[in-house]
C-alpha positions as CSV (number, residue, x, y, z in Angstrom):
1,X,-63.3,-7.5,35.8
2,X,-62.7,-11.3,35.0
3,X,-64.8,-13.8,34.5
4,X,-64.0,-16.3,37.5
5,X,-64.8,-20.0,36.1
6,X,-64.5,-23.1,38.6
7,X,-63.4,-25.8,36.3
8,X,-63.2,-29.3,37.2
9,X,-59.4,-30.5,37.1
10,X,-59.3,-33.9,36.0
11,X,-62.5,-33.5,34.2
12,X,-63.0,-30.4,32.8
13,X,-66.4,-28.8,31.9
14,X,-65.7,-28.4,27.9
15,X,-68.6,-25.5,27.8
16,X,-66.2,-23.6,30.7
17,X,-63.2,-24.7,28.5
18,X,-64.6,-22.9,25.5
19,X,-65.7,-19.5,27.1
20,X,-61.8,-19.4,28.2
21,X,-60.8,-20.1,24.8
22,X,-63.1,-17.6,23.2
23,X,-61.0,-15.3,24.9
24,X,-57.4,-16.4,24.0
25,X,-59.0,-16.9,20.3
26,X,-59.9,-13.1,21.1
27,X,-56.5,-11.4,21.8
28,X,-57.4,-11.5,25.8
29,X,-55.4,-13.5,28.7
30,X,-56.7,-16.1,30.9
31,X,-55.4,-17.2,34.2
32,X,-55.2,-21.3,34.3
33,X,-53.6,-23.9,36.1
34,X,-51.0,-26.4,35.2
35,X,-49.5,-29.5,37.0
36,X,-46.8,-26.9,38.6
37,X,-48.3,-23.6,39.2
38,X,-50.5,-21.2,37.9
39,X,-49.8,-19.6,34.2
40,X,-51.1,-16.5,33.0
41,X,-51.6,-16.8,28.9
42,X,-52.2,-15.8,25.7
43,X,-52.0,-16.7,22.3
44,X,-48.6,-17.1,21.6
45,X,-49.1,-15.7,17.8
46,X,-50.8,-13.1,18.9
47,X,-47.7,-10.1,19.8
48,X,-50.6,-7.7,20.9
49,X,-51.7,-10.3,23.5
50,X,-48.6,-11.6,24.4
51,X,-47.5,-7.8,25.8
52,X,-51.0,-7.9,27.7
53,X,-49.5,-10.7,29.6
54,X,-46.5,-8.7,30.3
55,X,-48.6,-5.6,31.5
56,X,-50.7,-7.7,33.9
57,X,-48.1,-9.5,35.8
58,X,-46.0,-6.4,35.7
59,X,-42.8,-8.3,34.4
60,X,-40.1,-6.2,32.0
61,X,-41.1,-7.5,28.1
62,X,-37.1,-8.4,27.5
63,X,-38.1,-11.4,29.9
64,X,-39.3,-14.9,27.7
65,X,-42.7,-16.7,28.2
66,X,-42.7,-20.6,27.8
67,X,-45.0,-21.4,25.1
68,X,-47.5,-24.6,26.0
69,X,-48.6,-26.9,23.5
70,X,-51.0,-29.8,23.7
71,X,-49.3,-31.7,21.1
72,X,-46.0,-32.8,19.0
73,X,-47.8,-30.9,16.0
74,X,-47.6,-27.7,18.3
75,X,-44.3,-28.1,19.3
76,X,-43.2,-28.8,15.4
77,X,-45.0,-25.2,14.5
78,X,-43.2,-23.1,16.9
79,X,-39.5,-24.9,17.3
80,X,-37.2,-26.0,14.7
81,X,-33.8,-28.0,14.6
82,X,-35.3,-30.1,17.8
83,X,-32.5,-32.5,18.4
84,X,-32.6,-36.3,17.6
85,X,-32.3,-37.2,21.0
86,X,-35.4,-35.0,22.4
87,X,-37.4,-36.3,19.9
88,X,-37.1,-39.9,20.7
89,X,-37.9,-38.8,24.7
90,X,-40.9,-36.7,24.1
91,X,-43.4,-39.4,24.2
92,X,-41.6,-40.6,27.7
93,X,-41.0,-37.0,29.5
94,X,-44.0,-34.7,28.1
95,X,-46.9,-34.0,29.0
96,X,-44.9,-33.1,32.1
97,X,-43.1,-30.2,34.0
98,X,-39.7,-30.3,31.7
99,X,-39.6,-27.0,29.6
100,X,-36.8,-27.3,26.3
101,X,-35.4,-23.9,24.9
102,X,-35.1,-24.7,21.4
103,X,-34.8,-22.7,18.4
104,X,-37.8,-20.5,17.2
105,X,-39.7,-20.8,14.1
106,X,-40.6,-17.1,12.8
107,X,-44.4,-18.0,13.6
108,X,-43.1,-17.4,17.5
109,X,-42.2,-13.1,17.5
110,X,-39.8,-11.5,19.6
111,X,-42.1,-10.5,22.3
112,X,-42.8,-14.2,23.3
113,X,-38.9,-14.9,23.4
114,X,-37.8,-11.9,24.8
115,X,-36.0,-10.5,21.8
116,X,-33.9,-13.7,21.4
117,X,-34.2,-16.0,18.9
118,X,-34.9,-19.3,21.0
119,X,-37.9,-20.4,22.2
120,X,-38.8,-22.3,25.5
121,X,-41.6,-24.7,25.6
122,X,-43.5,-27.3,27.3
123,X,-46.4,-29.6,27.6
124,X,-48.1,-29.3,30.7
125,X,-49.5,-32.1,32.2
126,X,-53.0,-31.0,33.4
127,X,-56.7,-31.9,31.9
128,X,-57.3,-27.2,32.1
129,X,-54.1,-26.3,30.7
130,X,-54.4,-29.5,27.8
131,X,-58.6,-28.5,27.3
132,X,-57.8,-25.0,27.1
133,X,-55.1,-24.9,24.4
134,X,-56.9,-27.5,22.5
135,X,-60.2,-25.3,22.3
136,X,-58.0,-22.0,21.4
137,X,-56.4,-23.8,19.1
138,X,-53.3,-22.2,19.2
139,X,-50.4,-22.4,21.9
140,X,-50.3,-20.5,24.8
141,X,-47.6,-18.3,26.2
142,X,-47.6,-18.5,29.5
143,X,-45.7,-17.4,32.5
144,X,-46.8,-17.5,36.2
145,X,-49.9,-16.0,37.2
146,X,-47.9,-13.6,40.1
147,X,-47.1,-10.4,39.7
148,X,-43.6,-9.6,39.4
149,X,-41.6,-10.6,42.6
150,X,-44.3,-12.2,44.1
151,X,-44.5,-16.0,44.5
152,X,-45.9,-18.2,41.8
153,X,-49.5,-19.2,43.2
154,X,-50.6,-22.5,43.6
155,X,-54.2,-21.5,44.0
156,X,-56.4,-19.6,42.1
157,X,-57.3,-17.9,45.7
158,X,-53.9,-16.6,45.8
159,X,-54.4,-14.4,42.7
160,X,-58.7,-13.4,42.4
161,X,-58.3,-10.4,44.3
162,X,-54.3,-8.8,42.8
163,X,-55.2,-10.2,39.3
164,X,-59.2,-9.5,38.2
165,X,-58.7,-6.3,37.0
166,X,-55.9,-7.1,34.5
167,X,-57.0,-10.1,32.9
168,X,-59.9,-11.5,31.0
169,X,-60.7,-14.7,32.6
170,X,-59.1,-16.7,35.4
171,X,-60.1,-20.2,36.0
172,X,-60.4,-22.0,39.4
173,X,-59.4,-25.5,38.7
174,X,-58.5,-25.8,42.8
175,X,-54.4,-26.3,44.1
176,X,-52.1,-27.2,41.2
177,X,-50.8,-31.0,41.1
178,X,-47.1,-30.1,42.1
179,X,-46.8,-26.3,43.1
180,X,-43.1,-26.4,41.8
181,X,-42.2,-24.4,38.3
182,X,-40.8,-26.7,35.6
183,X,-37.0,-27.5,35.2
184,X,-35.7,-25.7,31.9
185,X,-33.0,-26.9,30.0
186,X,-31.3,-25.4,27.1
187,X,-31.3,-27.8,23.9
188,X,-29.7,-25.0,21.7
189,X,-25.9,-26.7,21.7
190,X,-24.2,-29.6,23.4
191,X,-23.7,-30.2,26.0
192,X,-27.7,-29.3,27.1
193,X,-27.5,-27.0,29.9
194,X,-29.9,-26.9,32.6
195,X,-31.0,-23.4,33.2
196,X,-33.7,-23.7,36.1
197,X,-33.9,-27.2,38.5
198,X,-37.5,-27.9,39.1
199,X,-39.1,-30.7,40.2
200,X,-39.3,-33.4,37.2
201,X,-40.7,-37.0,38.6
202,X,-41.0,-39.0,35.1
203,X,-37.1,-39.4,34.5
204,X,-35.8,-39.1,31.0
């Protein structure tokens, strides 16, 4: 059974924040929200606890998580060859709902990237998501918190009741800021591709 904790979403209770990332640290997966939905993560260096992630929301392990990071120094450890041109916009479009599939470092495995060897990632902008990655100390890999097919919740009410028997903890931090998943765009070659329009409201 998961531990439910109601977290405060623009100023989150650090003691809450660090039970939740006792349990990434631990190899377990939390439920948490982010500016556009729910994500269901764990510690994206952690391959045992990435495929717990995979059994919970029921989705087929050839399918990649986004890794979230709370900072440039994340994004550095997980990605390499980030192009000049995404460098000089990071400070403009993250934190923010704009995912980059860039190339992996070999600290990210295979089961996070779905066998390939790119790897998509984001900083979410949201005082949980930011708290809790910061306190685990590592990124977090992260899709939605649905089960397969279902649609990605906005509230932690959507998911208590399907969800508290396959994951650790799941945090109420009350609706999400945007409810729409993140557009995705594929830095890999030029020109970028964008792989998944969502709703991005910073500009680039």
């Amino acid at each position: 059974m998961a531990n439910i904790l109601k977290i405060n979403s623009v100023m989150p209770q650090q003691r809450l924040i660090k039970v939740a990332a006792m349990a990434i640290k631990r190899g377990g997966t939390v439920i948490f929200p982010t500016e556009t939905v729910y994500g269901l993560g764990a510690n994206a260096y952690n391959s045992e606890a990435v495929l717990k992630v995979f059994k919970a929301k029921g989705r087929p392990a050839d399918n990649p998580l986004i890794v979230h990071t709370a900072d440039l120094h994340q994004l550095y450890d997980v990605a390499v060859d980030v192009p000049q041109v995404i460098k000089s916009k990071l400070h403009i479009v993250w934190p923010g709902p704009l995912t980059f599939v860039l190339k992996k470092k070999e600290s990210i495995h295979y089961e996070v990237t779905g066998g390939l060897d790119t790897v998509a990632v984001r900083m979410p902008a949201h005082p949980i998501a930011l708290s809790l990655i910061k306190a685990s100390g590592v990124p977090i890999a992260a899709p939605s918190a649905n089960r397969a097919t279902r649609p990605s919740p906005t509230k932690a009410e959507h998911i208590i009741k399907e969800m508290k028997d396959r994951v650790d903890v799941i945090i109420d931090g009350g609706k999400t800021f945007l409810g729409v998943e993140s557009t995705i765009i594929d830095a890999t070659h030029k020109p970028f591709t964008l792989l998944r329009p969502g709703l991005y409201i910073r500009g680039t």
